[in-house]
DRENTORKOL-3810 file (N, C-alpha, C; in nm, 4 decimals):
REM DRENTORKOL-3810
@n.u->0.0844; n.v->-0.1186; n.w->0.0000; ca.u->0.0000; ca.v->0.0000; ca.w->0.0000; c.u->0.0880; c.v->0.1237; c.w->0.0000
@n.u->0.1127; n.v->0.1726; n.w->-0.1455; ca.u->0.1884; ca.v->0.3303; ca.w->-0.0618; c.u->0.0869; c.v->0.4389; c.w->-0.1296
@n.u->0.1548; n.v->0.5091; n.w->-0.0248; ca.u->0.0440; ca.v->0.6533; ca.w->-0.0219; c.u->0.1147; c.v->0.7300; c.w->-0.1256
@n.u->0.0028; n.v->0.7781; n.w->-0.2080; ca.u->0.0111; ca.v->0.9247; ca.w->-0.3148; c.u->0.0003; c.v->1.0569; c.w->-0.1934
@n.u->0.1048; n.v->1.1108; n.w->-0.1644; ca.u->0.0450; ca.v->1.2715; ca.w->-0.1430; c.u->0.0013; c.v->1.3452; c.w->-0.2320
@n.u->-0.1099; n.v->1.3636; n.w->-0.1749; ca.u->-0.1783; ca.v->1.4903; ca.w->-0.2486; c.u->-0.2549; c.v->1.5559; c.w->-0.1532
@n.u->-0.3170; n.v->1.6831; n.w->-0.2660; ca.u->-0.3454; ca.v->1.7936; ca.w->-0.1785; c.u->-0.4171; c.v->1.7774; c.w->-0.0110
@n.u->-0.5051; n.v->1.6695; n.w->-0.0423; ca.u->-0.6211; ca.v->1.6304; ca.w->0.0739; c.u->-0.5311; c.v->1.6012; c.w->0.2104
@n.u->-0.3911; n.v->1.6132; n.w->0.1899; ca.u->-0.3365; ca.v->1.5713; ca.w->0.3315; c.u->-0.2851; c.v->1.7467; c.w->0.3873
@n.u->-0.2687; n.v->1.8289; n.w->0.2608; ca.u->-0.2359; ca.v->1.9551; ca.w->0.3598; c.u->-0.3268; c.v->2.0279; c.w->0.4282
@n.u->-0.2629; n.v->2.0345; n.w->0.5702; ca.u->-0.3891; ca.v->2.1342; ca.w->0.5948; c.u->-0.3364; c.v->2.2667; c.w->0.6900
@n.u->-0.1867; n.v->2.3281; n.w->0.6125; ca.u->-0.1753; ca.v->2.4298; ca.w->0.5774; c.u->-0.1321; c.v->2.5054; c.w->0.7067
@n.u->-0.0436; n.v->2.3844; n.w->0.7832; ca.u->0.0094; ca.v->2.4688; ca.w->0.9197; c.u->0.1992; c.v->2.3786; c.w->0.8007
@n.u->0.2633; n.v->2.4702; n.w->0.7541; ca.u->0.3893; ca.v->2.4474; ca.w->0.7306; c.u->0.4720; c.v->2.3247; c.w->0.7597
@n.u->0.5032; n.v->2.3229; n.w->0.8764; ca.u->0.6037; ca.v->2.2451; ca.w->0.9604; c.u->0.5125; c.v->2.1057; c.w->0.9774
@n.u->0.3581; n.v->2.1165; n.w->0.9734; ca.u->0.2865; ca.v->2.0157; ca.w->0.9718; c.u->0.2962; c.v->1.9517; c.w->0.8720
@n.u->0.2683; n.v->2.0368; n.w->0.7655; ca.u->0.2535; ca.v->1.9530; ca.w->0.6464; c.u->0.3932; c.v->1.9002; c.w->0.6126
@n.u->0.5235; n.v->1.9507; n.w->0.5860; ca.u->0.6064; ca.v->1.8830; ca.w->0.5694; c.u->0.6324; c.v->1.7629; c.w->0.6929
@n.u->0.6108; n.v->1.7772; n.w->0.8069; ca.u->0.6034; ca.v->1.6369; ca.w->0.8796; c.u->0.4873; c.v->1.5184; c.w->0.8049
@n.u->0.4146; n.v->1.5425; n.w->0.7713; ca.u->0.3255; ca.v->1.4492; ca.w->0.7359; c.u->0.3643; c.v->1.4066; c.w->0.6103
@n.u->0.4504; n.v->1.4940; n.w->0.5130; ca.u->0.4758; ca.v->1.4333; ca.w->0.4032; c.u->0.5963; c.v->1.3392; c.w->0.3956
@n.u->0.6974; n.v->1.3952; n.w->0.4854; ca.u->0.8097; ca.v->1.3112; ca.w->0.5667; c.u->0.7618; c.v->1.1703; c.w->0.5937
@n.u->0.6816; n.v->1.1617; n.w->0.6683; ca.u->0.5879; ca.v->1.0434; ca.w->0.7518; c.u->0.5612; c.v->0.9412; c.w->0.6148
@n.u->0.5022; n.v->1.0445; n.w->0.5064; ca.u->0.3939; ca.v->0.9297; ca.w->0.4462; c.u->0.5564; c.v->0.8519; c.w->0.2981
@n.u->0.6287; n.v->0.9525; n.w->0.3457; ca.u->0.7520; ca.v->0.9333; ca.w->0.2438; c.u->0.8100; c.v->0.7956; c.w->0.3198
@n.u->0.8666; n.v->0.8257; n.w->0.4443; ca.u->0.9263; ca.v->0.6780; ca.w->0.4862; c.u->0.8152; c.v->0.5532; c.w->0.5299
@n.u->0.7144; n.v->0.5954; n.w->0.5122; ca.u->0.6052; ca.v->0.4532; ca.w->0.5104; c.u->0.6195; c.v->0.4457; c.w->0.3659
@n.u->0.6543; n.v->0.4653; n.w->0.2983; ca.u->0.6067; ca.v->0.4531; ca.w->0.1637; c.u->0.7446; c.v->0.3779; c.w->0.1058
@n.u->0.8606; n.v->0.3943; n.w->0.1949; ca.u->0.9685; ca.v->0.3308; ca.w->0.2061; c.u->0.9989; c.v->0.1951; c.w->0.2274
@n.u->0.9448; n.v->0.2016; n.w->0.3721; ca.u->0.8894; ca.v->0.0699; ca.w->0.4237; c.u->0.8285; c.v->-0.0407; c.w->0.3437
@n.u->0.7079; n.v->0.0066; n.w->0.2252; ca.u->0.6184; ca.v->-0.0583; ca.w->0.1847; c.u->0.7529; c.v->-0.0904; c.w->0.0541
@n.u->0.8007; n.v->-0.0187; n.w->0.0195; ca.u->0.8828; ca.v->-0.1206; ca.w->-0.1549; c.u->0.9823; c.v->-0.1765; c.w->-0.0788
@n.u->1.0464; n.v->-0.1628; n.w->0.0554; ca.u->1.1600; ca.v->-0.2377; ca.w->0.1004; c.u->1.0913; c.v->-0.3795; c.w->0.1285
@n.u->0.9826; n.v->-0.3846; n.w->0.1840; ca.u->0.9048; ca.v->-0.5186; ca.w->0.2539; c.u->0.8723; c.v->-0.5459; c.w->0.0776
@n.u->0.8072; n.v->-0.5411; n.w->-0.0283; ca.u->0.7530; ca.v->-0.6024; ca.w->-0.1669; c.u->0.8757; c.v->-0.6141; c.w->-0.2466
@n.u->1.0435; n.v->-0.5662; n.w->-0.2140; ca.u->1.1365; ca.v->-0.5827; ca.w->-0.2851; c.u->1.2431; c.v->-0.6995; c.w->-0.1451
@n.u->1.1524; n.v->-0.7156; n.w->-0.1296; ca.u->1.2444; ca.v->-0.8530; ca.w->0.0013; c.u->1.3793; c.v->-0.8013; c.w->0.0042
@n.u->1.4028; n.v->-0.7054; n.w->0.0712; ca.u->1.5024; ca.v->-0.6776; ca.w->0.0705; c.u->1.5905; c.v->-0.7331; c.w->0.2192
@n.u->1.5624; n.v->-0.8491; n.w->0.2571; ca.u->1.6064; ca.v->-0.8586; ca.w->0.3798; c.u->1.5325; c.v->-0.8245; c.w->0.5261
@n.u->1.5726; n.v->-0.8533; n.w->0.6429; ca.u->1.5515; ca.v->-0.8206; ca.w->0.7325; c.u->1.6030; c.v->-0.6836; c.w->0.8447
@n.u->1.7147; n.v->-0.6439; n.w->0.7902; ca.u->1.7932; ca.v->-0.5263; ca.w->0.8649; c.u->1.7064; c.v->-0.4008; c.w->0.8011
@n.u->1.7110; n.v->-0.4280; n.w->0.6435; ca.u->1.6596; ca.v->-0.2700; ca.w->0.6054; c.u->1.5317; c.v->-0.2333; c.w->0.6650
@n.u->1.3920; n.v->-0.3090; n.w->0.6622; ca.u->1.2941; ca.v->-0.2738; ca.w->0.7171; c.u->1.2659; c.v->-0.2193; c.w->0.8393
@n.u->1.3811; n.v->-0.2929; n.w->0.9109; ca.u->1.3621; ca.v->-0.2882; ca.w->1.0903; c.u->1.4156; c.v->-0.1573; c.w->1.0706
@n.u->1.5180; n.v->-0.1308; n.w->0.9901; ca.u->1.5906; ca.v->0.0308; ca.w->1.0225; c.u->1.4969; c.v->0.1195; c.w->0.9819
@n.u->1.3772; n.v->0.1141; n.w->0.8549; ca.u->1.2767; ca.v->0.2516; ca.w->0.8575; c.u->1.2062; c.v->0.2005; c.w->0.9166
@n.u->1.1055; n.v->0.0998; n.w->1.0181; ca.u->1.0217; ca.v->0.1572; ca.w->1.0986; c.u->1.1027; c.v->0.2027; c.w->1.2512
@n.u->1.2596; n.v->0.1462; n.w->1.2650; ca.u->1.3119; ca.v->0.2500; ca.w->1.3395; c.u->1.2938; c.v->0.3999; c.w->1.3614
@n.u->1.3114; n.v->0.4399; n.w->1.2439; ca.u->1.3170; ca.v->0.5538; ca.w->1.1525; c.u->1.1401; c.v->0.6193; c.w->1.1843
@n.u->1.0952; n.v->0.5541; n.w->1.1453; ca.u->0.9588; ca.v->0.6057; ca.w->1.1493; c.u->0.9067; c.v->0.5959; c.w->1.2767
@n.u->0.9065; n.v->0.5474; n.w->1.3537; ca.u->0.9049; ca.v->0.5361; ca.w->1.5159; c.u->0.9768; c.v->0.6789; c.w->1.5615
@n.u->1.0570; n.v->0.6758; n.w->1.4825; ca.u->1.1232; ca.v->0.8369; ca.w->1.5870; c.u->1.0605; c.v->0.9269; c.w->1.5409
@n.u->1.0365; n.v->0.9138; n.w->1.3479; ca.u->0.9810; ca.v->1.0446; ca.w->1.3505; c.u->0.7916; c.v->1.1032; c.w->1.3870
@n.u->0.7233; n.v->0.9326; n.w->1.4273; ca.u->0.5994; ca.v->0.9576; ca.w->1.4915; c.u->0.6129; c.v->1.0160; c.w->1.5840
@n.u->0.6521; n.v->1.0070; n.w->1.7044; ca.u->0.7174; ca.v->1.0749; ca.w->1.8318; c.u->0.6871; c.v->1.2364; c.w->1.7803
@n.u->0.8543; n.v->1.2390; n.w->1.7321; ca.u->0.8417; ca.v->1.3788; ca.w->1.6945; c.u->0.7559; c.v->1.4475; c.w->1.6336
@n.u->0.6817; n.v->1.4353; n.w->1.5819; ca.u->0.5364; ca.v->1.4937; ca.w->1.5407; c.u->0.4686; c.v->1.4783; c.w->1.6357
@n.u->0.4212; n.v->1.3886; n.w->1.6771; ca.u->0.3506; ca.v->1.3759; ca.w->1.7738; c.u->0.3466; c.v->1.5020; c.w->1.8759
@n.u->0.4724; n.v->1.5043; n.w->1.9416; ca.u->0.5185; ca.v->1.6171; ca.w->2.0381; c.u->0.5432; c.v->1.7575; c.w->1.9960
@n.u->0.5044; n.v->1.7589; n.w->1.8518; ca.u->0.5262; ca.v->1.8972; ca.w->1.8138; c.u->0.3906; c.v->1.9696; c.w->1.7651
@n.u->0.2972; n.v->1.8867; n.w->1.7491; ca.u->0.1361; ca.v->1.8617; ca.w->1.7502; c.u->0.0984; c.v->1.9488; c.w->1.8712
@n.u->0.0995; n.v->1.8046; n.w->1.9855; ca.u->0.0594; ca.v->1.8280; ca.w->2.0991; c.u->0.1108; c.v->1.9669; c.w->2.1626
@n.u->0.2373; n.v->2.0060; n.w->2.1419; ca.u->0.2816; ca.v->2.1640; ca.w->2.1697; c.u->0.2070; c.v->2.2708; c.w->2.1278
@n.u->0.1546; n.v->2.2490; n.w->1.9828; ca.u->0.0971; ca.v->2.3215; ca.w->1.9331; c.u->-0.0653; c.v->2.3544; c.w->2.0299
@n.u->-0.1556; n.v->2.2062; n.w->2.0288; ca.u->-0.2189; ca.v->2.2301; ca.w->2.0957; c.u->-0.2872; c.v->2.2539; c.w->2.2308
@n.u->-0.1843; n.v->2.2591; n.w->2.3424; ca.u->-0.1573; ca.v->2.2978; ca.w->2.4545; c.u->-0.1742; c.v->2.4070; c.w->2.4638
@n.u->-0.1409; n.v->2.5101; n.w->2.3759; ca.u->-0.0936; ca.v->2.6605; ca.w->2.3547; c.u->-0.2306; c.v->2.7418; c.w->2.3266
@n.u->-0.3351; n.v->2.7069; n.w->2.2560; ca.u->-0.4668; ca.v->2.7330; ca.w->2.2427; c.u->-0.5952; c.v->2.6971; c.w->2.3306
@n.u->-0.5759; n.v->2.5915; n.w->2.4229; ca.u->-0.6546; ca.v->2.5194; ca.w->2.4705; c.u->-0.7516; c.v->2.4201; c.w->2.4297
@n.u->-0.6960; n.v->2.3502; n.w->2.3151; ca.u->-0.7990; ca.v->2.2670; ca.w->2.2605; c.u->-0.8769; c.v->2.1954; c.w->2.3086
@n.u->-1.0104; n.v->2.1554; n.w->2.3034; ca.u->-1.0657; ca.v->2.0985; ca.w->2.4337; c.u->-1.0835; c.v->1.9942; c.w->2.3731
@n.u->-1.0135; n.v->1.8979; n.w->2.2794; ca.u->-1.0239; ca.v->1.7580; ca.w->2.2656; c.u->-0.8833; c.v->1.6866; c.w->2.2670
@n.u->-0.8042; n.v->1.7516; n.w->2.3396; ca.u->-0.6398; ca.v->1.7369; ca.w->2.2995; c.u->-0.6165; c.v->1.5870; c.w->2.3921
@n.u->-0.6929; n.v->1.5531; n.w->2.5050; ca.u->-0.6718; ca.v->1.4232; ca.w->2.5824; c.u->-0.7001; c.v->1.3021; c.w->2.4708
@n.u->-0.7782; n.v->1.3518; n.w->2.3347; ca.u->-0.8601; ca.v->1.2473; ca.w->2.2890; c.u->-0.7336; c.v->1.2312; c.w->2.1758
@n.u->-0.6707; n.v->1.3554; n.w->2.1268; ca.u->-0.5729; ca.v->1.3708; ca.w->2.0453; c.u->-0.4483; c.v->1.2884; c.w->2.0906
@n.u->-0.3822; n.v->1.3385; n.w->2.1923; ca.u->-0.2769; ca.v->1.2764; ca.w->2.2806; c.u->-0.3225; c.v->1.1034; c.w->2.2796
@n.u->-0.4372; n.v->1.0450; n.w->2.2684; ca.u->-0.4097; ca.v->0.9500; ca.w->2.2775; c.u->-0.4057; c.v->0.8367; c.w->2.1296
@n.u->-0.4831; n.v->0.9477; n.w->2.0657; ca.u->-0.4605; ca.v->0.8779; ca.w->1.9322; c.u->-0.2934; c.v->0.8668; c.w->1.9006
@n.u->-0.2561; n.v->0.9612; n.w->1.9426; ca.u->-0.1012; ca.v->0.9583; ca.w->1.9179; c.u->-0.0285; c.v->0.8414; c.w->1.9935
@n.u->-0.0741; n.v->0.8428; n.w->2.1134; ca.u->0.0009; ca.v->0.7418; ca.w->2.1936; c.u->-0.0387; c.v->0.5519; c.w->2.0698
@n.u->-0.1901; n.v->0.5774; n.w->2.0646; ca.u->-0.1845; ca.v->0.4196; ca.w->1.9973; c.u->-0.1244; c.v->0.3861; c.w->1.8820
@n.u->-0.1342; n.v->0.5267; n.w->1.8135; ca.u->-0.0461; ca.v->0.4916; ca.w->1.6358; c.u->0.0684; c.v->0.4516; c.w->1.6823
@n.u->0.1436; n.v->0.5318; n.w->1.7686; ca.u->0.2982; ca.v->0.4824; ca.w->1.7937; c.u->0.3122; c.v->0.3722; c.w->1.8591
@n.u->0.2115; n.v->0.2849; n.w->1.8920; ca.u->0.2274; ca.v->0.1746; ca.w->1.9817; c.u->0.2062; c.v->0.0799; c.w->1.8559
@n.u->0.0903; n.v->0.1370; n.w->1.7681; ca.u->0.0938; ca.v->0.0312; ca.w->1.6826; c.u->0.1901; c.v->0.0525; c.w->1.5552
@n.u->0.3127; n.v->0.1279; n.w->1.6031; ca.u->0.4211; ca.v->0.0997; ca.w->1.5265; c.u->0.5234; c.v->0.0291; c.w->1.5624
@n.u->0.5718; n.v->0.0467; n.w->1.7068; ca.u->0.6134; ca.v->-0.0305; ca.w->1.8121; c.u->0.5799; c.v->-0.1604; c.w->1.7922
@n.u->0.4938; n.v->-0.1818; n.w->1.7812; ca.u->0.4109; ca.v->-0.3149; ca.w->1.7748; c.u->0.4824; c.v->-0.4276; c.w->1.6525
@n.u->0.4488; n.v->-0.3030; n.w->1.5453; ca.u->0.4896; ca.v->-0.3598; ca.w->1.3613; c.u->0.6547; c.v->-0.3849; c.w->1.4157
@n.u->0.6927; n.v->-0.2624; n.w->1.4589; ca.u->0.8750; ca.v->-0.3387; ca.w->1.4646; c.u->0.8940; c.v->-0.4821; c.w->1.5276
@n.u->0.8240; n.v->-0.4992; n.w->1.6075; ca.u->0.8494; ca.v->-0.6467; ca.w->1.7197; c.u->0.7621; c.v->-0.7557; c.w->1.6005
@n.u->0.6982; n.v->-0.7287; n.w->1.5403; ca.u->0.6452; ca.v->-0.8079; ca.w->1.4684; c.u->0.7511; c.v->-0.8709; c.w->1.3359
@n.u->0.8437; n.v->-0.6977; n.w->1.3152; ca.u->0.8682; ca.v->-0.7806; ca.w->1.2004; c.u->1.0410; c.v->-0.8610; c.w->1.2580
@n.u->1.0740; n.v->-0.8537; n.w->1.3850; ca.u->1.1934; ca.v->-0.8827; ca.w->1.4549; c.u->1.1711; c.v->-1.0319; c.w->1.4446
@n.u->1.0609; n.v->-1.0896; n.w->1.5102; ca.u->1.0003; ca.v->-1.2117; ca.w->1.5446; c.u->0.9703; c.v->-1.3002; c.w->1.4429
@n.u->0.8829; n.v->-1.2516; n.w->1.3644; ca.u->0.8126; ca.v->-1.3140; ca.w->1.2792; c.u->0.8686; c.v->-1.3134; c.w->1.1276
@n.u->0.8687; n.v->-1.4705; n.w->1.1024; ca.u->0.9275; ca.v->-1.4851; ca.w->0.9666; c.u->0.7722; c.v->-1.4858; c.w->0.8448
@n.u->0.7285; n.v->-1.4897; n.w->0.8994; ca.u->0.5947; ca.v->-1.4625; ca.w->0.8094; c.u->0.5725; c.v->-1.3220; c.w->0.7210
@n.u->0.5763; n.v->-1.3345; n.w->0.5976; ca.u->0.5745; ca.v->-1.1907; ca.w->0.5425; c.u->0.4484; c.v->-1.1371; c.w->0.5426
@n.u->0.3411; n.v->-1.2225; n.w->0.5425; ca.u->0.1952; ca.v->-1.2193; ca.w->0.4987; c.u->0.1456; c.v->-1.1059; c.w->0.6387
@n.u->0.1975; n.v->-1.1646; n.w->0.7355; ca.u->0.1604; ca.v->-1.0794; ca.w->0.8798; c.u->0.2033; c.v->-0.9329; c.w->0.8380
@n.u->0.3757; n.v->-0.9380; n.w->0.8473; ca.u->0.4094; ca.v->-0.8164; ca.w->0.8049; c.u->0.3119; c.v->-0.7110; c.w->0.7004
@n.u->0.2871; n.v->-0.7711; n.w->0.6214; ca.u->0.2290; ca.v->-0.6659; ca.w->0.5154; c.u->0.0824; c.v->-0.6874; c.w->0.5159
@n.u->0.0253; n.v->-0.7322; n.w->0.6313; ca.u->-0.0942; ca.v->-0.7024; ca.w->0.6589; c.u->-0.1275; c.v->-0.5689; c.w->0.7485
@n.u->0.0082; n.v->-0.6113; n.w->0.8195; ca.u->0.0512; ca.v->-0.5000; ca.w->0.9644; c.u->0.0726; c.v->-0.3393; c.w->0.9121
@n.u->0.1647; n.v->-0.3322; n.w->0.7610; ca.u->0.1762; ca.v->-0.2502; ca.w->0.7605; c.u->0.0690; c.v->-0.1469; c.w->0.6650
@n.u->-0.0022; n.v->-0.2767; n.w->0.6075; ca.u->-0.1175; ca.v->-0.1853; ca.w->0.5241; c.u->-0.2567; c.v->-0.1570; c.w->0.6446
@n.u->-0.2442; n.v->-0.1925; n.w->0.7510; ca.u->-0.3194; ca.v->-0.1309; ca.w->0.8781; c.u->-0.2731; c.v->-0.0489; c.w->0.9323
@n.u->-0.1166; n.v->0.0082; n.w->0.9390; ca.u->-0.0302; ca.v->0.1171; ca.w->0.9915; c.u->-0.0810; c.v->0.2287; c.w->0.8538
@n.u->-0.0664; n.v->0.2075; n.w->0.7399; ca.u->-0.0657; ca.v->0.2916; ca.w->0.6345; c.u->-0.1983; c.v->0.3616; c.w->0.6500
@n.u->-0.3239; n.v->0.2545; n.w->0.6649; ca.u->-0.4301; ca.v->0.3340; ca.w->0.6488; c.u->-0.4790; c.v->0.4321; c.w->0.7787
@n.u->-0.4231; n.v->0.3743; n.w->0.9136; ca.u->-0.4080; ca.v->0.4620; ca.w->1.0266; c.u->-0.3156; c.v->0.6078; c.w->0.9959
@n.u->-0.2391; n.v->0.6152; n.w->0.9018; ca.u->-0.1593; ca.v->0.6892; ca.w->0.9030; c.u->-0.2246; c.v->0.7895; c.w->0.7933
@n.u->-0.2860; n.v->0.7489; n.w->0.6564; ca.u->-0.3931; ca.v->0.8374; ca.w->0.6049; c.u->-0.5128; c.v->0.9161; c.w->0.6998
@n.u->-0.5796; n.v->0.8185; n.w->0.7523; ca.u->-0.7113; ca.v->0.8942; ca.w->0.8853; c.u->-0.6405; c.v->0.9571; c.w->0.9432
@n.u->-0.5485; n.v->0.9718; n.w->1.0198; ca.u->-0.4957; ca.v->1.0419; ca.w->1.1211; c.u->-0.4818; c.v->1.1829; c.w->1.0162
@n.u->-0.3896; n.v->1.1568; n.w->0.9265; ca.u->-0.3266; ca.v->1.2783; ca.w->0.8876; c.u->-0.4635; c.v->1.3541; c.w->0.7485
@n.u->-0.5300; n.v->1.3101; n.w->0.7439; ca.u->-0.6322; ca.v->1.3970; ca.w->0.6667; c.u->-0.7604; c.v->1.4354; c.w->0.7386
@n.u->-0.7649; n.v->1.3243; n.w->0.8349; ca.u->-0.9396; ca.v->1.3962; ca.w->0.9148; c.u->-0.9054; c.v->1.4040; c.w->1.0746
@n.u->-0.8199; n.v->1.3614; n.w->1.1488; ca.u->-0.8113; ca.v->1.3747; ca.w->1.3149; c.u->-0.7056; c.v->1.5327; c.w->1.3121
@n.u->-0.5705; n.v->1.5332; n.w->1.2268; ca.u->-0.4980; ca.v->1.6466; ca.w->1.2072; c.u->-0.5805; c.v->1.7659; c.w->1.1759
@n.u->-0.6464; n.v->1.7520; n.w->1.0684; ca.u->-0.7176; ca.v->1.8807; ca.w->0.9974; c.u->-0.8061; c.v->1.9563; c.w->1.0649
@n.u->-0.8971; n.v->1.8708; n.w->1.1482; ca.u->-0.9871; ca.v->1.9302; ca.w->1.2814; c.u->-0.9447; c.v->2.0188; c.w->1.4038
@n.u->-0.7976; n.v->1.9723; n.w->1.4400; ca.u->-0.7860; ca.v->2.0149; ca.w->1.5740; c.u->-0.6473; c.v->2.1003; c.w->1.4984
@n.u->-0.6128; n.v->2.1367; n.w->1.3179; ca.u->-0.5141; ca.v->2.2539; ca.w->1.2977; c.u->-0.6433; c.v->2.3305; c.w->1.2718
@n.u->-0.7108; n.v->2.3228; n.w->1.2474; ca.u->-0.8217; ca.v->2.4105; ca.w->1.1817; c.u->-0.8161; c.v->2.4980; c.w->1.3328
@n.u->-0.8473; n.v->2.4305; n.w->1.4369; ca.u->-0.8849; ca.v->2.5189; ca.w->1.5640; c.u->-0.7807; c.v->2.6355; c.w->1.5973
@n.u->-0.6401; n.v->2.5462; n.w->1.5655; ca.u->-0.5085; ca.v->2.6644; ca.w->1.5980; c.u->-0.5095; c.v->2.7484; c.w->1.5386
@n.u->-0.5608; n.v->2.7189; n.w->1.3585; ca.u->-0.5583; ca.v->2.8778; ca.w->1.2742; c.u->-0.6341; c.v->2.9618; c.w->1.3784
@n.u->-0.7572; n.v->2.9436; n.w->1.3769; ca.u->-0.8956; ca.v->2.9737; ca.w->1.3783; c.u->-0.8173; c.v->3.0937; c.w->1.5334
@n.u->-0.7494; n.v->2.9909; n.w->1.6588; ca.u->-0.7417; ca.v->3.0402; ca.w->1.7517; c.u->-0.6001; c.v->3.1459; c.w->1.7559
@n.u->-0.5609; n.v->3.1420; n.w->1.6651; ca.u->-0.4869; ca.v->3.2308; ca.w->1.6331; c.u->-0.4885; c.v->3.3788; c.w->1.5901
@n.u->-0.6007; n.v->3.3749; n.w->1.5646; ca.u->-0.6206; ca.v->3.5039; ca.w->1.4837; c.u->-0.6908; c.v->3.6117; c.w->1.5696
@n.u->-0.6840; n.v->3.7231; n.w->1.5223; ca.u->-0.7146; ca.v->3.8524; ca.w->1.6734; c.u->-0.8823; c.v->3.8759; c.w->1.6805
END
């Protein structure tokens, strides 16, 4: 499964959108390294990779919305906490498991978590920061 960026993922906070395009670039990495069998080291190293850079978005999100008072940010914070768990998750999966079929079931359920998040849970709660930004 790799993701086309296009327009429907910006939603026009800068530093956001290039994180999300970052994001959907090394999943999209992930996905021809796992369909070009490229071994076991390369994969584990981008969802390494992508594990750090969920985090970091994550925490640069949540900064953002701290700063306005968003009043759904507990619900936000935790969507964040499960994507990264269920990336956490995909790495131990693909450490363990010699099964490819799992793997690339795992990661076309990470991919499509990673579209929802970044076109309809993101866009709602940047919409509020413009919105609360302004005089």
């Amino acid at each position: 499964m790799i993701i086309a960026w296009d327009e429907s993922f910006r939603v026009g906070v800068a530093e956001i959108d290039e994180q999300h395009r970052d994001l959907i670039e090394t999943f999209n990495r992930l996905v021809d390294t796992l369909q070009n069998e490229q071994g076991r080291i390369r994969p584990i190293t981008i969802i390494n990779e992508l594990t750090g850079k969920v985090k970091v978005h994550s925490e640069y999100e949540e900064g953002l919305l701290k700063a306005p008072g968003y009043p759904e940010i507990a619900s936000h914070v935790r969507d964040h906490q499960n994507f990264h768990r269920d990336v956490e998750e995909l790495s131990a999966r693909m450490l363990t498991s010699v099964r490819l079929d799992l793997q690339h079931g795992s990661v076309k359920i990470l991919g499509q978590r990673l579209v929802d998040h970044t076109r309809d849970h993101d866009r709602d709660l940047l919409d509020f920061v413009k919105t609360s930004e302004r005089p």
